[in-house]
C-alpha positions as CSV (number, residue, x, y, z in Angstrom):
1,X,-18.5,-1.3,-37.4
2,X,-16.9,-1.7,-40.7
3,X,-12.9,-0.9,-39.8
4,X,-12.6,0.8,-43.4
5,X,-15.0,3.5,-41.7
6,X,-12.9,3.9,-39.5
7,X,-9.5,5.0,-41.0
8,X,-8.7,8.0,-42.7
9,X,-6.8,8.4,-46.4
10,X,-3.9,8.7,-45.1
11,X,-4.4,5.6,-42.9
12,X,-4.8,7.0,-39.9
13,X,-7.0,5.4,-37.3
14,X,-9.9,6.4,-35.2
15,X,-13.3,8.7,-35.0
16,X,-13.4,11.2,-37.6
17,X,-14.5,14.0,-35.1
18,X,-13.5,13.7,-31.3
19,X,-14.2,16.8,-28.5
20,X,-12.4,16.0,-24.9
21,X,-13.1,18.2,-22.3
22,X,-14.3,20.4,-24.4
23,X,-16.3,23.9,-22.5
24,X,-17.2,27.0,-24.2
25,X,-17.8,29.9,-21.3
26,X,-19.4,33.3,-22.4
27,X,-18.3,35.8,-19.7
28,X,-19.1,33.3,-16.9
29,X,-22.1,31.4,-18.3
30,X,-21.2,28.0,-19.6
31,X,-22.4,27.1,-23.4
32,X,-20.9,23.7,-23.7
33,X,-19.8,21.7,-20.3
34,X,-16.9,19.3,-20.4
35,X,-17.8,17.6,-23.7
36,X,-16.3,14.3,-24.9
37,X,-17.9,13.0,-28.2
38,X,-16.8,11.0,-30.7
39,X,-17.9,10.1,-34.6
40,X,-17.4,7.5,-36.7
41,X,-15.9,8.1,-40.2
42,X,-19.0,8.0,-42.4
43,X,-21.7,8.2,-39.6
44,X,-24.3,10.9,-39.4
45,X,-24.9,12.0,-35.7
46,X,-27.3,14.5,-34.3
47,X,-27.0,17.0,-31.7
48,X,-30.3,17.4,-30.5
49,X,-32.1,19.8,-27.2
50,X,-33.6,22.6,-26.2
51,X,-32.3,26.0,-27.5
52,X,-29.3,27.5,-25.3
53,X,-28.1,23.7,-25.0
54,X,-25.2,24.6,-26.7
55,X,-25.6,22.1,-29.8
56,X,-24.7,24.8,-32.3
57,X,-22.0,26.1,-30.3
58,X,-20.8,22.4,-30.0
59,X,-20.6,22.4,-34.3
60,X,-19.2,25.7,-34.4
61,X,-16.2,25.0,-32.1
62,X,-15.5,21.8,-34.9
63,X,-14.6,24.3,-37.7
64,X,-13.3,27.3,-35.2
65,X,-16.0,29.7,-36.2
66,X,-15.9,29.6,-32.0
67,X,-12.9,28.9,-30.1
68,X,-13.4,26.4,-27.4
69,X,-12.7,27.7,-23.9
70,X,-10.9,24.6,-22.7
71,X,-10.5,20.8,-24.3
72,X,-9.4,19.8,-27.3
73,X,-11.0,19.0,-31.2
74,X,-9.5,16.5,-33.4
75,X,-10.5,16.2,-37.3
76,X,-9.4,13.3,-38.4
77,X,-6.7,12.8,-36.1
78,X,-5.7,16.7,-36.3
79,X,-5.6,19.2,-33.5
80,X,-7.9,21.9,-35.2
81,X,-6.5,24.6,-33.1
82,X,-3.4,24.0,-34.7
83,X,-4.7,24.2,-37.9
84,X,-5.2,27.3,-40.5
85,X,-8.9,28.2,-40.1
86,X,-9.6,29.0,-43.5
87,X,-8.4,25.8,-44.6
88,X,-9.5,24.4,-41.9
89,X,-13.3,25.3,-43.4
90,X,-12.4,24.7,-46.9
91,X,-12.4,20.7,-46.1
92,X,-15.5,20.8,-43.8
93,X,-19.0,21.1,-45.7
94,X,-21.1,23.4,-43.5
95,X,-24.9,24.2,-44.4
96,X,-27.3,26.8,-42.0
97,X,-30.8,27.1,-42.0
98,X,-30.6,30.3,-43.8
99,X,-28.7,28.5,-47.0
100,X,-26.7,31.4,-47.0
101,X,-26.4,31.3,-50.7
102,X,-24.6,34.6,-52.8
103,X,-28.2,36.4,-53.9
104,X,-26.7,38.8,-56.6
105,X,-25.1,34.9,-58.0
106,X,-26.7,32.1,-60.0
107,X,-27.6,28.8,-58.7
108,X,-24.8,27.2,-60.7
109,X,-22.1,30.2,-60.0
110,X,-23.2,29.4,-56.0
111,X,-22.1,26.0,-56.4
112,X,-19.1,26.6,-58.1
113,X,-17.9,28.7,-55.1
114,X,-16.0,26.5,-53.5
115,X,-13.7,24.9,-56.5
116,X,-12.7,27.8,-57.6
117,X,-11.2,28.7,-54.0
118,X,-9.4,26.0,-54.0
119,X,-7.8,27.0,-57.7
120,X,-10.1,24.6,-60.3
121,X,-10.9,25.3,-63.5
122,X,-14.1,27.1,-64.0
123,X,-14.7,23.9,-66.9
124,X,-13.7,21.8,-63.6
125,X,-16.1,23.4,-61.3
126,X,-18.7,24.2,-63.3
127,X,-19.0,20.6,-64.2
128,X,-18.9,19.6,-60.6
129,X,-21.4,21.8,-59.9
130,X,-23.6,20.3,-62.5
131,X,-23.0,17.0,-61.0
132,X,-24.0,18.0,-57.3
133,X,-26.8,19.9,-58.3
134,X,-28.1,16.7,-60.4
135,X,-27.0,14.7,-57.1
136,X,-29.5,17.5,-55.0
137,X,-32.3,16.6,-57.8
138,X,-31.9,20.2,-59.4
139,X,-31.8,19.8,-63.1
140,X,-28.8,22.1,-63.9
141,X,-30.3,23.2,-67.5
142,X,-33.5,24.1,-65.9
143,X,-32.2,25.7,-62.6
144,X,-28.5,26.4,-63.1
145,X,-29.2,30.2,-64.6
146,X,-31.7,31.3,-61.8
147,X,-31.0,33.5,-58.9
148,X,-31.7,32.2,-55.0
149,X,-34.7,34.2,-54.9
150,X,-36.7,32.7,-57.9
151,X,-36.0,29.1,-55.8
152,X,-38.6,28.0,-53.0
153,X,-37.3,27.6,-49.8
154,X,-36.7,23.2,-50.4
155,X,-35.1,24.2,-53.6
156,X,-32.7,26.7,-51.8
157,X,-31.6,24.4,-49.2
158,X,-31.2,21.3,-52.0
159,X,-28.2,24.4,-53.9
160,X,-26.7,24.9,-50.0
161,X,-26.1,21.1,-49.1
162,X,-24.7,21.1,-53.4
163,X,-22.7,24.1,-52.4
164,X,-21.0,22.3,-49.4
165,X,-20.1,19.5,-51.0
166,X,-18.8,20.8,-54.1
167,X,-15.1,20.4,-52.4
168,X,-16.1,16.7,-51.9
169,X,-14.8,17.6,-47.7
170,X,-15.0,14.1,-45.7
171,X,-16.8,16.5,-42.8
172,X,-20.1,17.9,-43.0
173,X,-21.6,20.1,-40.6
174,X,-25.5,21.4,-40.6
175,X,-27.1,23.6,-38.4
176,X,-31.0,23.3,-38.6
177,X,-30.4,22.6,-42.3
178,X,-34.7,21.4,-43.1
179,X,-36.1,24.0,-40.5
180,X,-37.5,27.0,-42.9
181,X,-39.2,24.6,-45.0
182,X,-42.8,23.4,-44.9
183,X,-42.9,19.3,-42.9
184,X,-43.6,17.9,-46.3
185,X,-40.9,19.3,-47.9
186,X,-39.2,18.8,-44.8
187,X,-39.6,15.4,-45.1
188,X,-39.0,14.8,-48.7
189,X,-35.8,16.8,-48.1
190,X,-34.7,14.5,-45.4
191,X,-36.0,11.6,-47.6
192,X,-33.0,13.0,-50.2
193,X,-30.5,14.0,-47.4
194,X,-30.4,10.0,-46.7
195,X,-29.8,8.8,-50.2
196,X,-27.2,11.1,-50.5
197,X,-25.3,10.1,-47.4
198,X,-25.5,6.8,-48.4
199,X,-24.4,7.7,-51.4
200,X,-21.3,9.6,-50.4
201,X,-20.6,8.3,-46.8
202,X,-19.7,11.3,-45.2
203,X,-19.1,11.9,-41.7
204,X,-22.2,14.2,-41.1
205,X,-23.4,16.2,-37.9
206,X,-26.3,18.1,-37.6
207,X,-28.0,20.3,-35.1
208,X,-31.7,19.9,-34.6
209,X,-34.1,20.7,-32.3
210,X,-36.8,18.4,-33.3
211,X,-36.3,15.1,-32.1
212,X,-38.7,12.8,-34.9
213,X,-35.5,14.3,-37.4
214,X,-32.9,13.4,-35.0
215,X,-33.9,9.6,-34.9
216,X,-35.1,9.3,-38.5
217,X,-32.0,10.7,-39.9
218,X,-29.0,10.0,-36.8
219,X,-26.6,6.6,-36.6
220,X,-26.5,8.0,-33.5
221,X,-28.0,10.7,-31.3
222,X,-26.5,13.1,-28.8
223,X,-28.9,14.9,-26.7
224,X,-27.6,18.0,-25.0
225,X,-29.7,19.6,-21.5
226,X,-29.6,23.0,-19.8
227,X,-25.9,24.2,-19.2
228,X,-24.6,22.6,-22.3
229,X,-24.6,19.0,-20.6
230,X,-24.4,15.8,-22.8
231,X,-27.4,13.9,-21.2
232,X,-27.2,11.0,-23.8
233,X,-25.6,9.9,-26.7
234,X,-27.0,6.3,-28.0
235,X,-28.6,5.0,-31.0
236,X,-31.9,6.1,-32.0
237,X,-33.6,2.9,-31.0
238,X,-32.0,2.9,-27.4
239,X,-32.5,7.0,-26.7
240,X,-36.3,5.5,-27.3
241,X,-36.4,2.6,-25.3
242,X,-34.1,3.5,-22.7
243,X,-33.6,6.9,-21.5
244,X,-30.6,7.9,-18.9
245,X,-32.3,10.0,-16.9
246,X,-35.9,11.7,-16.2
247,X,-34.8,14.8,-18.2
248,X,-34.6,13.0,-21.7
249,X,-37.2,11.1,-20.9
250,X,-39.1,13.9,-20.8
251,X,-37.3,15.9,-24.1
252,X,-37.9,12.3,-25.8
253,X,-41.6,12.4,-24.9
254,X,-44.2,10.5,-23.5
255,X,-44.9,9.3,-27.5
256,X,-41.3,7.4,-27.8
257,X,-43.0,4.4,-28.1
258,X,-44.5,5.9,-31.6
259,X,-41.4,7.3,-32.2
260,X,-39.5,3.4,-32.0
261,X,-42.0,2.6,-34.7
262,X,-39.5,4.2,-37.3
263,X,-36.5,3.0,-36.1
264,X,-37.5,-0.1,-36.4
265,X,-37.6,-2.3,-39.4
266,X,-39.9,-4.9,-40.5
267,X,-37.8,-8.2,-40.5
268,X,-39.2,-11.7,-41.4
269,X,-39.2,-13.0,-37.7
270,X,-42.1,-10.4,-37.8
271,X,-43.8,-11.3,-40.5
272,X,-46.7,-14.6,-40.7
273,X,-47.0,-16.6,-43.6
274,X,-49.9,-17.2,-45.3
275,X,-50.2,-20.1,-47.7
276,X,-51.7,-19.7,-50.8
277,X,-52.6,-15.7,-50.2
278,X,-51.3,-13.9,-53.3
279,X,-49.8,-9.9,-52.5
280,X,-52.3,-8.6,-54.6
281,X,-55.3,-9.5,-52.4
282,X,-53.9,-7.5,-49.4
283,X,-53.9,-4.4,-51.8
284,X,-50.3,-2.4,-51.2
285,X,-47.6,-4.4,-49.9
286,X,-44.5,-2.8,-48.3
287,X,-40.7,-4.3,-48.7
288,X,-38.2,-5.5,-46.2
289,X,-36.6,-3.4,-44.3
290,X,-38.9,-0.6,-44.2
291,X,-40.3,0.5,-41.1
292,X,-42.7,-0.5,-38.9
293,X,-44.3,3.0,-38.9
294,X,-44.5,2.8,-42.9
295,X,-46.0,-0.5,-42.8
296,X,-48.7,0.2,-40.0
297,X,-49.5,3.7,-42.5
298,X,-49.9,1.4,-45.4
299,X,-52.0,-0.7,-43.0
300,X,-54.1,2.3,-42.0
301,X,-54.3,4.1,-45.5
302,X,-55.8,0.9,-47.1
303,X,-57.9,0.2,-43.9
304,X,-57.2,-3.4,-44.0
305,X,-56.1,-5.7,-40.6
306,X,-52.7,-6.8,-42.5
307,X,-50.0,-6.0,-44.8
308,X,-48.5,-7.9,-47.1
309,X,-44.5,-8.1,-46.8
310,X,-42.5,-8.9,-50.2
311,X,-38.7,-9.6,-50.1
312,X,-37.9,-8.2,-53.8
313,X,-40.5,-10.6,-56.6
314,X,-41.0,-13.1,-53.3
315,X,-44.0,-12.8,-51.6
316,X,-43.0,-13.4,-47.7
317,X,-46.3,-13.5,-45.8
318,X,-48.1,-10.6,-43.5
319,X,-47.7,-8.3,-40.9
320,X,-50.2,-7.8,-38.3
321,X,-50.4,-5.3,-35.6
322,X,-49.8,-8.5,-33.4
323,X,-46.6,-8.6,-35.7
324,X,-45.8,-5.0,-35.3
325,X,-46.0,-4.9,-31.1
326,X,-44.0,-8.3,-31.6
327,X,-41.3,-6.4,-33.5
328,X,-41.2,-3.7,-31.1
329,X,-40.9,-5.8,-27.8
330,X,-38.2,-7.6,-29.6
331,X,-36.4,-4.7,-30.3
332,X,-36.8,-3.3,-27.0
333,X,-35.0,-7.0,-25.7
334,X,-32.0,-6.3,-28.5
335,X,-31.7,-3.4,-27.4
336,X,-31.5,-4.1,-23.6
């Protein structure tokens, strides 16, 4: 890892986030079990499992909307519990499900929100809030003046994740941010969440329960069992090909070996040349670095035994489904 990711503005050193010990106890029944987890400055992790695993707990105790029972949390290098709450929340993006957006506000006095709690201008929030919600791919002129409810559900989501990062916070936090939306916005959404982390390089951790979002969107993945146990916590591609124990083998699915399709990228060790075969007689061709499970769909859509594989103008050769179970073995071996 890059060791600029890994130091804070003022210098200091270490995860962004880190939980040690930490349990949450409701009247005897234990939430979250003796947690330690760390993140990366700028990575995006996911807390994935079956409900009453205590994932959301586990991102609510980060900003104290719930108090740990024991353990500590540390935000970049601070004891939260010894720091204000509210301000505590003012430098930590959080987004739900429900988008929790002001109804009786407009989309661009919503994102404004935060900027003015913290004493802007309403000229310097406002054009902040422009910016974010041009970020989101909401065209302020043409959305900025409508309420929440003249929004679809996508479009409401896009003005909470503007909202949370209108303060520019280093954390973000997201509980089931995609799940009231239809799977194709879902996934166009998660398409946009992506750029936009790359984009800004935030430390991001979201809550899931669907596991295809937790490895196409998570660095890393953190998967939480029965009695708020941390089962796992591994890159995508090893949660896939090598799972700790029977009990996330069996959250994971017998279908992991699909799943490893998109978490794993089309390199030119997996790619055959072809001599004298232009791109254009293979029909679509796909780019490095995309994933297998785009390539074999691009395969499949144009019914044709091959793709072609370009590296920018550079045609590089094809990949095969020999190529593709080539890739994965080989990534399986990295891996391992």
């Amino acid at each position: 890892m890059d060791a600029s990711r890994d130091r804070g503005q003022d210098g200091a050193t270490g995860p962004m986030i880190r939980l040690t010990g930490v349990s949450k106890s409701y009247r005897g029944t234990v939430a979250v079990h003796d947690l330690d987890l760390d993140v990366a400055r700028g990575e995006l992790v996911c807390l994935v499992g079956p409900s009453g695993s205590g994932k959301s707990t586990t991102l609510k105790m980060i900003n104290r909307l719930v108090e740990p029972t024991t353990g500590t949390i540390e935000v970049d290098g601070r004891d939260v519990t010894r720091v204000d709450p509210v301000q505590l929340r003012r430098g930590i993006g959080y987004v739900i499900q429900q988008v929790g957006l002001f109804p009786h506000q407009k989309v661009i006095t919503n994102t404004m929100t935060v900027p003015l709690l913290y004493g802007e201008s309403k000229a310097t929030a406002r054009a902040r809030a422009e910016e974010l919600l041009h970020l989101v791919g909401l065209d302020p002129a043409q959305y900025g003046d409508r309420y929440p409810h003249e929004l679809s559900g996508g479009q409401r989501q896009r003005v909470g994740v503007a909202r949370a990062l209108a303060a520019d916070p280093p954390v973000l936090l997201m509980d089931e941010p995609f799940g009231a939306v239809d799977p194709v916005i879902r996934g166009r959404l998660q398409d946009e969440f992506l750029r936009i982390q790359r984009e800004l390089d935030k430390t991001v951790v979201l809550v899931t329960h669907d596991i295809d979002e937790a490895v196409r969107l998570g660095d890393r993945v953190a998967v939480f069992g029965e009695g708020g146990r941390l089962l796992q916590y591994d890159t995508p591609a090893r949660l896939l090909g090598f799972p700790a124990s029977d009990e996330v083998a069996t959250f994971v699915g017998a279908d992991a070996g699909l799943r490893r399709l998109s978490v794993t990228r089309v390199e030119a060790a997996h790619v055959d040349p072809v001599d004298g075969t232009p791109a254009s007689a293979l029909g679509a061709t796909v780019e490095l670095g995309v994933s297998l499970g785009e390539a074999l769909a691009v395969m499949l859509r144009d019914d044709r035994p091959a793709v072609g594989v370009t590296d920018g103008p550079r045609f590089v050769g094809v990949l095969t489904p020999e190529g593709i179970h080539r890739a994965l073995r080989g990534s399986l071996r990295a891996e391992a």
